[in-house]
C-alpha positions in Angstrom: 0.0 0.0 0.0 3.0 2.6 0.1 4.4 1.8 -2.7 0.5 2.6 -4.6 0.2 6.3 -3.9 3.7 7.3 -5.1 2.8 4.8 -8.6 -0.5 6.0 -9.3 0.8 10.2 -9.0 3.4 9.4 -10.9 1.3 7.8 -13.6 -0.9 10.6 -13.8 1.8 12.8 -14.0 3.2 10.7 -17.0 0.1 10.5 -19.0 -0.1 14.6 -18.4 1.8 15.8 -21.4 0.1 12.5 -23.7 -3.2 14.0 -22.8 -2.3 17.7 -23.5 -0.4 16.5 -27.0 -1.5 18.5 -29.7 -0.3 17.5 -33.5 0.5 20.1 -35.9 -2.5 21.2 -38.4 -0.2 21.7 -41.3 -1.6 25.0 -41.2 1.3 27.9 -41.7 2.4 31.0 -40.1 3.1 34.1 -41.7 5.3 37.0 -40.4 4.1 39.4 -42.9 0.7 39.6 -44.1 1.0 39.2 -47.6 0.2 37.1 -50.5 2.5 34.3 -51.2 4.6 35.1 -54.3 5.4 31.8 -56.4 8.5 33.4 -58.3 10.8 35.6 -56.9 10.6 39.6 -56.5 12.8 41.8 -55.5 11.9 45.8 -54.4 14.4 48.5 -53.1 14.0 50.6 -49.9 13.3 54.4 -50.0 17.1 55.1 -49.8 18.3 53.2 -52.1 20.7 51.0 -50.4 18.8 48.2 -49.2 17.3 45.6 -51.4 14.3 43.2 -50.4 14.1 39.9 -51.8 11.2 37.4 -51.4 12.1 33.7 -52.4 9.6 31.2 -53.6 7.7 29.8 -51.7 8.7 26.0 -51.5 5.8 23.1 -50.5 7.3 20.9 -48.4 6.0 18.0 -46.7 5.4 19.8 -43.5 4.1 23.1 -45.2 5.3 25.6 -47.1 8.4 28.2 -46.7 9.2 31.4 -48.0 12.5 33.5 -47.1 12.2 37.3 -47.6 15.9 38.4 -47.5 17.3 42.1 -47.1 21.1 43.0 -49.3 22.9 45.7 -48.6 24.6 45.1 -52.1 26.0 41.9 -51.9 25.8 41.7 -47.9 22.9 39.9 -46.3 21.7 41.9 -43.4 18.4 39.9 -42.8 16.6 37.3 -43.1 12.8 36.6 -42.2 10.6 33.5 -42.9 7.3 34.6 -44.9 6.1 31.1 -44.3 7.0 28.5 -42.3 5.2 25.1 -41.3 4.0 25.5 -38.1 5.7 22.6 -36.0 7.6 23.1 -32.9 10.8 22.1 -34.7 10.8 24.1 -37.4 10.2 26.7 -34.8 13.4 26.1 -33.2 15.8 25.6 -36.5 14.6 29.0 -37.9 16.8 31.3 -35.8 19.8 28.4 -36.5 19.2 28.7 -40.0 19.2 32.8 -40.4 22.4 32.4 -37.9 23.8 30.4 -40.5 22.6 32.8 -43.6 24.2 35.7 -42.2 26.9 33.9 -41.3 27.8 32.5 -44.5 26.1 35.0 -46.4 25.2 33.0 -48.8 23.1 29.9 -49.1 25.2 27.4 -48.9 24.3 26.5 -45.1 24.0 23.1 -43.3 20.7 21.4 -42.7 19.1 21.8 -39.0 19.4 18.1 -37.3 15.3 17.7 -36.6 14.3 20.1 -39.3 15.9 18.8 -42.3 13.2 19.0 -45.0 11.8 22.5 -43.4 15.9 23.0 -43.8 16.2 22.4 -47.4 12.9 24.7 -48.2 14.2 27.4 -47.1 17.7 26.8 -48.6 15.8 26.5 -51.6 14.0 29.5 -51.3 16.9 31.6 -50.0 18.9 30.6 -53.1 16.0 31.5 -55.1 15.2 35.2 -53.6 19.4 35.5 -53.9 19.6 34.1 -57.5 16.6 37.1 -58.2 18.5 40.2 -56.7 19.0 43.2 -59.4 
């Protein structure tokens, strides 16, 4: 009988997180209301200087992803996620993956372990929106 309690809180508080488990919808996030492009466009800032580029948007098996990139000439100062699939991974590799951009400053970038196929979207779509710049 003392050993019952302790077994049957500690099953409860296993089957917690089951029980509160939610899949992902395959539904998508977006940072920037806009529509989707499906080919690449490019637009210049005000002053001249900075260039924005959106990427395709590439359907992946987990959802789609778009890249929006800022140059500063032939410098990539940022990099933002249009789309994205919304799963807690890809969540977590995006700021690993513009890390990596800027860091390269290019698109040749390792996959995220966890993320791989959100990964390879978005180096698809960053080479895209790169391969588009004026």
């Amino acid at each position: 009988m003392k050993r019952a309690i302790p077994v049957l809180v500690l099953s409860v508080a296993g089957l917690v997180p089951v029980w509160r488990y939610a899949p992902s919808d395959g539904t998508t996030t977006t940072t920037e209301a806009s529509a989707p492009a499906s080919t690449p466009s490019a637009s210049s800032s005000g002053d001249g200087s900075a260039q924005v580029v959106k990427g395709t948007t590439v359907n992946t098996e987990k959802g789609p992803v778009q890249v929006e990139v800022t140059l500063d000439g032939d410098k990539i100062t940022a990099v933002k996620l249009l789309q994205q699939p919304n799963h807690p991974q890809t969540e977590a590799a995006v700021p690993k993956l513009v890390a990596s951009t800027l860091q390269a400053q290019s698109a040749d970038i390792d996959a995220v372990s966890g993320a791989t196929i959100t990964s390879e979207g978005y180096v698809e779509s960053l080479q895209a929106a790169l391969d588009a710049k004026g």
